[in-house]
MDAnalysis code that builds the backbone (N, CA, C; Angstrom):
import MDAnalysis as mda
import numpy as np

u = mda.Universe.empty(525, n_residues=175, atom_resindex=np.repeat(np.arange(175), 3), trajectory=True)
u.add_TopologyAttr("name", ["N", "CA", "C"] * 175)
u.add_TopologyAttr("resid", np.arange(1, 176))
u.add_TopologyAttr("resname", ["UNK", "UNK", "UNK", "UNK", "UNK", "UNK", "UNK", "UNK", "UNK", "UNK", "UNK", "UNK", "UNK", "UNK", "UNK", "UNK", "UNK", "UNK", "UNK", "UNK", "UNK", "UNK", "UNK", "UNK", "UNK", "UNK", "UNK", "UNK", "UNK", "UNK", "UNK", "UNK", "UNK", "UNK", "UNK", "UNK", "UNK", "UNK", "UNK", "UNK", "UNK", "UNK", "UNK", "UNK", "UNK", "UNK", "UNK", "UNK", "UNK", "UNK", "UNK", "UNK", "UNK", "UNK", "UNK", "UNK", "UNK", "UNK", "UNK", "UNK", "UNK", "UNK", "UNK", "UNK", "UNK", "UNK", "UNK", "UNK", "UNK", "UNK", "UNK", "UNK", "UNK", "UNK", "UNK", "UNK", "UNK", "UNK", "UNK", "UNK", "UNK", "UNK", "UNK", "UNK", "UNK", "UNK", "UNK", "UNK", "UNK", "UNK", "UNK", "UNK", "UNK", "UNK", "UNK", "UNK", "UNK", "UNK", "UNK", "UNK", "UNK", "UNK", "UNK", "UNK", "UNK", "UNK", "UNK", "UNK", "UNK", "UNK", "UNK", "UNK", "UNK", "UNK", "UNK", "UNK", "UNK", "UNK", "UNK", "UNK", "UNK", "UNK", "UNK", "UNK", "UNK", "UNK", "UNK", "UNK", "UNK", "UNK", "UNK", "UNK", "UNK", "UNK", "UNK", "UNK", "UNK", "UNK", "UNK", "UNK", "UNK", "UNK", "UNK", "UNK", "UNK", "UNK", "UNK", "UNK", "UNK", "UNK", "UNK", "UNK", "UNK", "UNK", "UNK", "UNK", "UNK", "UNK", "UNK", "UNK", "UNK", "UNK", "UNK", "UNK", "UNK", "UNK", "UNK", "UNK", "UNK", "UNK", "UNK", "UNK", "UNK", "UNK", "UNK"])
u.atoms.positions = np.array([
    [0.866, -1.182, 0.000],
    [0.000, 0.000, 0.000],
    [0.901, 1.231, 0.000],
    [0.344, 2.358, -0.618],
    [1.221, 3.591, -0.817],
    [1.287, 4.237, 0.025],
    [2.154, 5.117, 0.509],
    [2.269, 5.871, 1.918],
    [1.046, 6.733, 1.197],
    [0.486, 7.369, 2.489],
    [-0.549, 8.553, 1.972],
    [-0.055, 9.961, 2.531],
    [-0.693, 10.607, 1.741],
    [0.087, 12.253, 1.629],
    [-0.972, 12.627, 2.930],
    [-0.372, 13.641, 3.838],
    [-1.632, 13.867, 4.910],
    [-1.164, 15.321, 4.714],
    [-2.562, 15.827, 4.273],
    [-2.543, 17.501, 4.035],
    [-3.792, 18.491, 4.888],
    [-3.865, 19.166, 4.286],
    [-5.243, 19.758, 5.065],
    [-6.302, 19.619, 4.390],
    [-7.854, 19.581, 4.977],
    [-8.592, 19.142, 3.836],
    [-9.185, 20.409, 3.066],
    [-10.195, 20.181, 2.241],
    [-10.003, 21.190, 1.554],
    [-11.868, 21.407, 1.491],
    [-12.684, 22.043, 1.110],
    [-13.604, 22.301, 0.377],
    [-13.961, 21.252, -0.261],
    [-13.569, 20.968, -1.426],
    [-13.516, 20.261, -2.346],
    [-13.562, 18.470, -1.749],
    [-12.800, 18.423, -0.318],
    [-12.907, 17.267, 0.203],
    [-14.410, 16.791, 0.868],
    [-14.870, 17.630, 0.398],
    [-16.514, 17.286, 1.371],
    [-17.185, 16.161, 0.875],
    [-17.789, 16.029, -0.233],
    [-18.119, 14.580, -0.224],
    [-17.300, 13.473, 0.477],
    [-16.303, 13.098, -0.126],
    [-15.339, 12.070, 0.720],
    [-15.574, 11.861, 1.938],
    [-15.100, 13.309, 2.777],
    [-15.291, 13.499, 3.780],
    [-15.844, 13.101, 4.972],
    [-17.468, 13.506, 4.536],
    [-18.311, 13.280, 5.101],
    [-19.339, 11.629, 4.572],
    [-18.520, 11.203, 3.547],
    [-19.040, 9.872, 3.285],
    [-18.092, 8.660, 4.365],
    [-16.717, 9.127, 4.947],
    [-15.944, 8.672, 5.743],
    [-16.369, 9.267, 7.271],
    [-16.638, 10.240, 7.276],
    [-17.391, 10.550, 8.730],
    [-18.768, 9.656, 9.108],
    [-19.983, 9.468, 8.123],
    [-20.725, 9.138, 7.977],
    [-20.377, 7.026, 8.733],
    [-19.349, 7.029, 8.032],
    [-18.887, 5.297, 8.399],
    [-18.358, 4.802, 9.650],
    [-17.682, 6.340, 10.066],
    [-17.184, 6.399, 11.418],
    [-18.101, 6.135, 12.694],
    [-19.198, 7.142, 12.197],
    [-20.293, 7.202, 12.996],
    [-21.344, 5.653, 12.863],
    [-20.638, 5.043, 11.696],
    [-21.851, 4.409, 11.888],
    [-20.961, 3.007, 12.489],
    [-19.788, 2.751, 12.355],
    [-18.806, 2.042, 13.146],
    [-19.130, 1.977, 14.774],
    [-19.172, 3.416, 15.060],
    [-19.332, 3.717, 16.366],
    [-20.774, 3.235, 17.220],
    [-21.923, 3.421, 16.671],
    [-22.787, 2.376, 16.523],
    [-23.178, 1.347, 17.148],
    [-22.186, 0.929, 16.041],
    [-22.344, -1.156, 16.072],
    [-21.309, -0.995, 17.695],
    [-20.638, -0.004, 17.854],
    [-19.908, -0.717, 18.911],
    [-20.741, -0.002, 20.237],
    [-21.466, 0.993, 20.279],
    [-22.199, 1.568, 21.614],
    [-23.790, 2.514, 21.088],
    [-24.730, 1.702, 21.205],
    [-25.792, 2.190, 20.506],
    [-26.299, 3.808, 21.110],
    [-25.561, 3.768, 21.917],
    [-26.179, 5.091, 22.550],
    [-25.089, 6.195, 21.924],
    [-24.547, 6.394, 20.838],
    [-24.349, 7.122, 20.613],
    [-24.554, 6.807, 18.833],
    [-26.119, 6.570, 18.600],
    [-26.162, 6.529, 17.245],
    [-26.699, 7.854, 17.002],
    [-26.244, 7.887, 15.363],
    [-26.126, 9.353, 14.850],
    [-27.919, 10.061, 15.050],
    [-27.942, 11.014, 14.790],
    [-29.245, 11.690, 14.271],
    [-29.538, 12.100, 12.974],
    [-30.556, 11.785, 12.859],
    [-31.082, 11.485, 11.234],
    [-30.369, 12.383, 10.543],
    [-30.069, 14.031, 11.231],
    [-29.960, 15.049, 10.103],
    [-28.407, 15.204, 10.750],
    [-27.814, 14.330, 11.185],
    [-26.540, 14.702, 11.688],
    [-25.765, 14.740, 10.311],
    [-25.568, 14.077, 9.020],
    [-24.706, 14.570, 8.308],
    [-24.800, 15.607, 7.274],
    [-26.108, 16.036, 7.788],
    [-26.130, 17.805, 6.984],
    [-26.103, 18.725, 8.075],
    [-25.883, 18.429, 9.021],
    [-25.393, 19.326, 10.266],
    [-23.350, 19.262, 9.778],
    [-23.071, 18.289, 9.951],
    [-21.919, 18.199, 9.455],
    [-21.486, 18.979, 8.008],
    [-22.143, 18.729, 7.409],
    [-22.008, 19.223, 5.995],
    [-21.811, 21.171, 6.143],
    [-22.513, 20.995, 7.195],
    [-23.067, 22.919, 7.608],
    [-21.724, 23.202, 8.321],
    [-21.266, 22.377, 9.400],
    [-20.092, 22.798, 9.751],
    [-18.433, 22.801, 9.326],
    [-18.411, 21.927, 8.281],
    [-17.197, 21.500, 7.704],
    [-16.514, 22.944, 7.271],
    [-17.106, 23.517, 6.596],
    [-16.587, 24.924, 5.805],
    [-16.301, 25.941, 6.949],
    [-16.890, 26.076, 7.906],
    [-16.951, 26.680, 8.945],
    [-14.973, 26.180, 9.716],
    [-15.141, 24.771, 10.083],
    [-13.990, 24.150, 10.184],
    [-12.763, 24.857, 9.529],
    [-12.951, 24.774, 8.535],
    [-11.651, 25.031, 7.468],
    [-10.890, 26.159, 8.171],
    [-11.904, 26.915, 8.264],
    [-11.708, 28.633, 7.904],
    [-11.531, 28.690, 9.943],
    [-11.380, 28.011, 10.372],
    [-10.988, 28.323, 11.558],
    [-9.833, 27.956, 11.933],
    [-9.210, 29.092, 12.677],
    [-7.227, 28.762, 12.860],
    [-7.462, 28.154, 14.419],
    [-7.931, 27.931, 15.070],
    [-8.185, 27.178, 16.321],
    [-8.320, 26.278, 15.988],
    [-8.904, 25.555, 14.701],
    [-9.151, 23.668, 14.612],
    [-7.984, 23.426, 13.528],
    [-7.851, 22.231, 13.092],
    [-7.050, 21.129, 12.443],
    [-7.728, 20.403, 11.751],
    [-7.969, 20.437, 10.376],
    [-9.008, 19.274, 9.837],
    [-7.840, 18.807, 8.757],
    [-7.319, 17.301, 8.684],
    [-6.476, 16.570, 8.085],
    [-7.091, 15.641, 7.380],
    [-6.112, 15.502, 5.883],
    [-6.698, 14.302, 5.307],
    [-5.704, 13.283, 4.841],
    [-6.068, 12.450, 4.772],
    [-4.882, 11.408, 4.414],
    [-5.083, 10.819, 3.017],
    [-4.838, 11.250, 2.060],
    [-4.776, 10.746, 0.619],
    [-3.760, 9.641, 0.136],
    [-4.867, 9.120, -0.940],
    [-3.643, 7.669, -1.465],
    [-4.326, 7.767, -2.797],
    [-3.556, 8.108, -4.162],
    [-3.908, 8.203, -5.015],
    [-5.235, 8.793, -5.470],
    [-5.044, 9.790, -5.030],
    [-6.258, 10.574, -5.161],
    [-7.858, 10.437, -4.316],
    [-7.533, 9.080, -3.661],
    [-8.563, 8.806, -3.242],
    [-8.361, 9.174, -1.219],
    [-9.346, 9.921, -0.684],
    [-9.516, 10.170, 0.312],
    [-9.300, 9.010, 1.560],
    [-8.209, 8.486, 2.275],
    [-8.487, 7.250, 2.723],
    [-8.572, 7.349, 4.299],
    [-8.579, 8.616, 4.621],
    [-9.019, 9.299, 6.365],
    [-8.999, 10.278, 6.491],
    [-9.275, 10.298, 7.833],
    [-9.352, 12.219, 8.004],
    [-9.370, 12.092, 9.513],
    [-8.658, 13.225, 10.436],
    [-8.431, 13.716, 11.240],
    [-8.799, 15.159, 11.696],
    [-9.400, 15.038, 13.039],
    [-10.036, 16.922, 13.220],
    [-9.340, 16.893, 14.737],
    [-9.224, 18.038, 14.767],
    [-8.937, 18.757, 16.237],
    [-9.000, 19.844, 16.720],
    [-9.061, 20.544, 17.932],
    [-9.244, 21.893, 17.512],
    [-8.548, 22.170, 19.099],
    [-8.109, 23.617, 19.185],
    [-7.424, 24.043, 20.410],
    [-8.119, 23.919, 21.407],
    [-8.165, 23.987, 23.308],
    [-8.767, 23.052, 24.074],
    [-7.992, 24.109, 24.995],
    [-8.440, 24.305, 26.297],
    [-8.219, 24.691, 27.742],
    [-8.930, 24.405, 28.688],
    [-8.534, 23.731, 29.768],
    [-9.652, 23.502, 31.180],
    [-10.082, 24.951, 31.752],
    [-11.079, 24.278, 32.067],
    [-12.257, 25.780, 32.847],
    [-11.118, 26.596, 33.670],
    [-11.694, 27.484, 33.899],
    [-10.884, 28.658, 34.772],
    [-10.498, 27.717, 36.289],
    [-11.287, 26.832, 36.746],
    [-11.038, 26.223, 38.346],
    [-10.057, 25.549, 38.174],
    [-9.390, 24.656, 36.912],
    [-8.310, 24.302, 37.165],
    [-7.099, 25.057, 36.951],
    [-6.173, 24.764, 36.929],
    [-4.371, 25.374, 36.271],
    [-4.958, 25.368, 34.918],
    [-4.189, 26.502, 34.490],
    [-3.636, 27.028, 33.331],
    [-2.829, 25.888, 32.381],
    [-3.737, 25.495, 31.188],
    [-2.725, 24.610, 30.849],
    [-3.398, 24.650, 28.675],
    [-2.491, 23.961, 27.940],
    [-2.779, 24.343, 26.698],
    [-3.251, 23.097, 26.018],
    [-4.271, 22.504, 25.642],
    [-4.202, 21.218, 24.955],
    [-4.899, 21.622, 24.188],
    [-4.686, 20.327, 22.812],
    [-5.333, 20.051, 21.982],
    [-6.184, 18.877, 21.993],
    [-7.486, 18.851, 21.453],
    [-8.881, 18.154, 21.957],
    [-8.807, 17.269, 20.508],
    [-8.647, 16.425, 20.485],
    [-8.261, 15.387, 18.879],
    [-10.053, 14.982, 18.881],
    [-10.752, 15.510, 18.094],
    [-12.232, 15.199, 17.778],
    [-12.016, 14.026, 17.290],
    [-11.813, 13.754, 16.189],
    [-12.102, 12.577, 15.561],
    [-10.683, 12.402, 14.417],
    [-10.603, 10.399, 14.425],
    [-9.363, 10.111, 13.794],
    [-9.909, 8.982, 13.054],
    [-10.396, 9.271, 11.698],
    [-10.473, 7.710, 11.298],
    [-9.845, 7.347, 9.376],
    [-9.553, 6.294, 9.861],
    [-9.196, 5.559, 8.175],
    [-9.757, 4.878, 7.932],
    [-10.373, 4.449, 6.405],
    [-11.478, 3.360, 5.822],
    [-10.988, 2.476, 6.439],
    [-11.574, 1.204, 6.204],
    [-11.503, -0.390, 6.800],
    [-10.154, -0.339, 5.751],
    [-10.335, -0.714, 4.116],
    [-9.737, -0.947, 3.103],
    [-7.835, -0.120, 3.602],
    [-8.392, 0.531, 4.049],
    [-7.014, 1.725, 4.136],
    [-6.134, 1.084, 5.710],
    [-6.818, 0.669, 6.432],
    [-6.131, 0.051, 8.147],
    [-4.873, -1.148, 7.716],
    [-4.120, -0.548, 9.436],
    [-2.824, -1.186, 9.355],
    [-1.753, -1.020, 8.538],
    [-1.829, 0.258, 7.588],
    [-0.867, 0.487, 6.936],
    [0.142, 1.799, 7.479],
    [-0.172, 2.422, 9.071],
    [0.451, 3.364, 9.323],
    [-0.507, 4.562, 8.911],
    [-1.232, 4.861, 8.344],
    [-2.476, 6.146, 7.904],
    [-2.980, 6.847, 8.943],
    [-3.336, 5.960, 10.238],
    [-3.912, 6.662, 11.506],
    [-2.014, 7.162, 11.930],
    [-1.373, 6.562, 11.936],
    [-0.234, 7.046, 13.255],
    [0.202, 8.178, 12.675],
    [-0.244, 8.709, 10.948],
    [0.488, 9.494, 10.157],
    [-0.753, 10.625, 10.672],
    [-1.328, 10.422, 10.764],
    [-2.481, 11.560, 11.004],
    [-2.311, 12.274, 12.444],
    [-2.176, 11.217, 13.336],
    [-1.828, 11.658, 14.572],
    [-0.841, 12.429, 15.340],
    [0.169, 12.120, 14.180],
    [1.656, 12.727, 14.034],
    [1.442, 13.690, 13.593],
    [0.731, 14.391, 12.490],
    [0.341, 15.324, 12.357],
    [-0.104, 16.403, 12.984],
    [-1.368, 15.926, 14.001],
    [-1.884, 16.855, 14.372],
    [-0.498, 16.761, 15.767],
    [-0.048, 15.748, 16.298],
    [1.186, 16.162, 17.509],
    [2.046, 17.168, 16.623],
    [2.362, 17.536, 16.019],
    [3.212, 18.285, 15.376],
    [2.475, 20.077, 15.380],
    [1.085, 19.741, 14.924],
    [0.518, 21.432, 14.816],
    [0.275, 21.727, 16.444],
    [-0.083, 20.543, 17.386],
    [-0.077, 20.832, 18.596],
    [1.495, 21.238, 19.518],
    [2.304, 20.373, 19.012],
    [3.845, 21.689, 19.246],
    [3.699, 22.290, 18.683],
    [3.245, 22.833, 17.594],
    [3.620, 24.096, 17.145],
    [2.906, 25.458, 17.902],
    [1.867, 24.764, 18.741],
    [0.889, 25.840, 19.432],
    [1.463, 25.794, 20.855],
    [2.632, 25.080, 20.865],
    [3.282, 25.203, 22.196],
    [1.956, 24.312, 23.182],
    [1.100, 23.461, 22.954],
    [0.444, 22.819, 23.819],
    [1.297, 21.628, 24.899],
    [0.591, 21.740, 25.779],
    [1.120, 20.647, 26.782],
    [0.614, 19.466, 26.715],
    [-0.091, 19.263, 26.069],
    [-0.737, 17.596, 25.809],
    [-2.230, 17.499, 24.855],
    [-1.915, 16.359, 23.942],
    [-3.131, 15.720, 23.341],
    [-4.698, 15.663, 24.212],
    [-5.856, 15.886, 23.873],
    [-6.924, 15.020, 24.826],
    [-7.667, 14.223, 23.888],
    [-8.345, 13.478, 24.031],
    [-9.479, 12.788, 23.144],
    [-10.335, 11.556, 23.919],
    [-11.202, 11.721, 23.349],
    [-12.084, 10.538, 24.141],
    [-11.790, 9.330, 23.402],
    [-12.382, 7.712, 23.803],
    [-12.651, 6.929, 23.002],
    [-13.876, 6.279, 23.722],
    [-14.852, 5.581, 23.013],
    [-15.976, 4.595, 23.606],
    [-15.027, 3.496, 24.549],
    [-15.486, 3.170, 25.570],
    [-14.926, 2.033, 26.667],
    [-15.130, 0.569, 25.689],
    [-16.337, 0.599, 25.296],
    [-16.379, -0.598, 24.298],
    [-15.663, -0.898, 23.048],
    [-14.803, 0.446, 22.606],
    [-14.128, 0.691, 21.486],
    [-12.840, -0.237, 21.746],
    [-12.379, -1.617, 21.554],
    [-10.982, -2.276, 22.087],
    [-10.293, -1.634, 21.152],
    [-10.722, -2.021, 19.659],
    [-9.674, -1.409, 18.492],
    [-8.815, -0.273, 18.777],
    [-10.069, 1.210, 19.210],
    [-9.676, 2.439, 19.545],
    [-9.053, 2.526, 20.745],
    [-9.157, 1.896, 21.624],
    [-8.246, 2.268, 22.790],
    [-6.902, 1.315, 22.570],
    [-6.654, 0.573, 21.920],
    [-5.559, -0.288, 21.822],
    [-4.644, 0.885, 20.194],
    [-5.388, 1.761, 19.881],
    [-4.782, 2.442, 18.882],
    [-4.282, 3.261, 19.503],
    [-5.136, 4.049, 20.536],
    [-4.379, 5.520, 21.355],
    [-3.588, 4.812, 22.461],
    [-3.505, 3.648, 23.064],
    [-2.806, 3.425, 23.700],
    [-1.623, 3.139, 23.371],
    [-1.432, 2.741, 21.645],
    [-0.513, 2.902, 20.633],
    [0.448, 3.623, 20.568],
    [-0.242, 5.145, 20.179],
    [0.011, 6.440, 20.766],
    [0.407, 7.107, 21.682],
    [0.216, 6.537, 22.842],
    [0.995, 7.086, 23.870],
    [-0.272, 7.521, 25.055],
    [-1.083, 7.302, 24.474],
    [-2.645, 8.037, 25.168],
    [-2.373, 6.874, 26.772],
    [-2.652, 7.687, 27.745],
    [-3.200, 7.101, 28.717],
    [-4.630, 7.460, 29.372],
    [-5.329, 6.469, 30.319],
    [-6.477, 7.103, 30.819],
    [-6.641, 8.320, 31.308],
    [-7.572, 9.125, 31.833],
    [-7.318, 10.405, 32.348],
    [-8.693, 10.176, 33.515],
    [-10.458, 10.544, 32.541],
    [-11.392, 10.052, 33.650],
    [-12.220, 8.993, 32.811],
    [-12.754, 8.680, 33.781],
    [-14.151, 8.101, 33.067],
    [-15.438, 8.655, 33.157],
    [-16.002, 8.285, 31.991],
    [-17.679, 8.901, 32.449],
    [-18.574, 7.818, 32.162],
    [-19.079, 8.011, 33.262],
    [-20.677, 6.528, 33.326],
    [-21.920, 7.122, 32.839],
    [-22.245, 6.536, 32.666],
    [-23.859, 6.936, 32.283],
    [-25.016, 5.858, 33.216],
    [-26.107, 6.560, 33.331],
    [-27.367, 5.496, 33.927],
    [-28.715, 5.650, 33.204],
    [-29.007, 4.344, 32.870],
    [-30.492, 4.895, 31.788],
    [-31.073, 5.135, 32.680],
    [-32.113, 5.549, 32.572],
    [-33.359, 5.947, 33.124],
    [-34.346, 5.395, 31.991],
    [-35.658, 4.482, 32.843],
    [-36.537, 3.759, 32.585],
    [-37.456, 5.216, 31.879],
    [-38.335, 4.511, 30.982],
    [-38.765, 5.961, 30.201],
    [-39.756, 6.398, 31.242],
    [-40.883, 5.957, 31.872],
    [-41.435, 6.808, 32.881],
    [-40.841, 7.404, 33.998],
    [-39.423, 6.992, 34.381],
    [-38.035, 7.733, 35.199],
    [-38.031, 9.526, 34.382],
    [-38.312, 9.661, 32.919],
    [-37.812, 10.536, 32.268],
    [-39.062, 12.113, 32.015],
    [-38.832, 12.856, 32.816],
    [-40.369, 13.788, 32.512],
    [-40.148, 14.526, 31.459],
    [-41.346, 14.610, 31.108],
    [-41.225, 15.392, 29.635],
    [-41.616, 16.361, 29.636],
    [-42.053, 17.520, 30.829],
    [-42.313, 18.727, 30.842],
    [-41.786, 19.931, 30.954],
    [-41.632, 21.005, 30.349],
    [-40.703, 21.731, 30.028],
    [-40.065, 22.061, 31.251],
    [-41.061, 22.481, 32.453],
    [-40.850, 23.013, 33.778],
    [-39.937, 22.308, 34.091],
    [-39.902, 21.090, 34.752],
    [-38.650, 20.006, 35.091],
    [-37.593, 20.407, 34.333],
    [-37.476, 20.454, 33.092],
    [-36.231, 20.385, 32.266],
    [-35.486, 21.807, 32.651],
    [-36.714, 22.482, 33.126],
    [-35.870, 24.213, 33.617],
    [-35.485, 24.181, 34.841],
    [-35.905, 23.507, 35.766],
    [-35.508, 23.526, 36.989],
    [-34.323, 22.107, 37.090],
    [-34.677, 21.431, 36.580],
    [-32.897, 20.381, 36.722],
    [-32.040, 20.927, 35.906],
    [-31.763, 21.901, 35.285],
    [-30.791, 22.470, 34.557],
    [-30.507, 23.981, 35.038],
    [-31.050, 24.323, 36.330],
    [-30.740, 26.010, 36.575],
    [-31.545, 27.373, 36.376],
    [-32.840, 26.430, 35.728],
    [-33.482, 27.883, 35.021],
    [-34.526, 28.739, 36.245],
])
């Protein structure tokens, strides 16, 4: 397989793009149903991509192999709330390569990438999430160098557990 060129993406990369975002999400899925997409999530995407570009706070990378789009990488600049220390990271949104395109080095080239624009912003460290159910993905960032940091749990709530009146929703949230 050919090394792939990892550049910035472009405009022009949007179909691809978002036909590889689209797979990501739907990867993600099969591996934790509670975070399946929303119907209009990839024209929400579509709305924000251009927006992306044109912003010097994010990182949107692509990894090309003969013309053909074979991943893409986003990130964007990152700081903890005012209660903690002062500190500079970069927040790695999303890292993925087709199925067809894996194991050839494409993700570690992407990642290297964005570690590189993140020294260049003088940051003190990578962040990124992965699904707990994700083995692939955590055995990739652990690849990387990623270690744990927190966890977050979740608890369903039985649907009559869940009120549906606006009032509640204003008063458990501050209003």
């Amino acid at each position: 397989m050919p090394d792939a060129t990892i550049r910035p993406a472009r405009p022009s990369d949007t179909d691809a793009v978002a036909a590889l975002w689209r797979a990501f999400l739907e990867e993600q899925t099969v591996v934790e149903q509670r975070v399946a997409m929303a119907d209009d999530a990839v024209d929400r995407w579509r709305n924000d991509f251009p927006l992306w570009l044109e912003d010097s706070t994010r990182k949107f990378l692509v990894a090309e192999i003969d013309d053909t789009i074979a991943g893409f990488a986003h990130a964007h600049r990152w700081g903890p709330p005012p209660i903690l220390a002062e500190s500079a990271e970069v927040y790695i949104d999303d890292v993925y390569v087709a199925a067809e395109f894996r194991g050839d080095g494409h993700g570690d080239a992407l990642v290297e990438a964005l570690r590189a624009w993140a020294e260049s912003l003088n940051a003190d460290r990578l962040r990124l999430g992965v699904l707990a159910e994700n083995t692939t993905g955590r055995t990739f960032w652990e690849a990387q160098g990623a270690q744990p940091l927190a966890l977050t749990y979740t608890i369903e709530l039985e649907a009559s557990e869940k009120p549906n009146d606006a009032a509640h929703t204003k008063r458990r949230i501050g209003f």
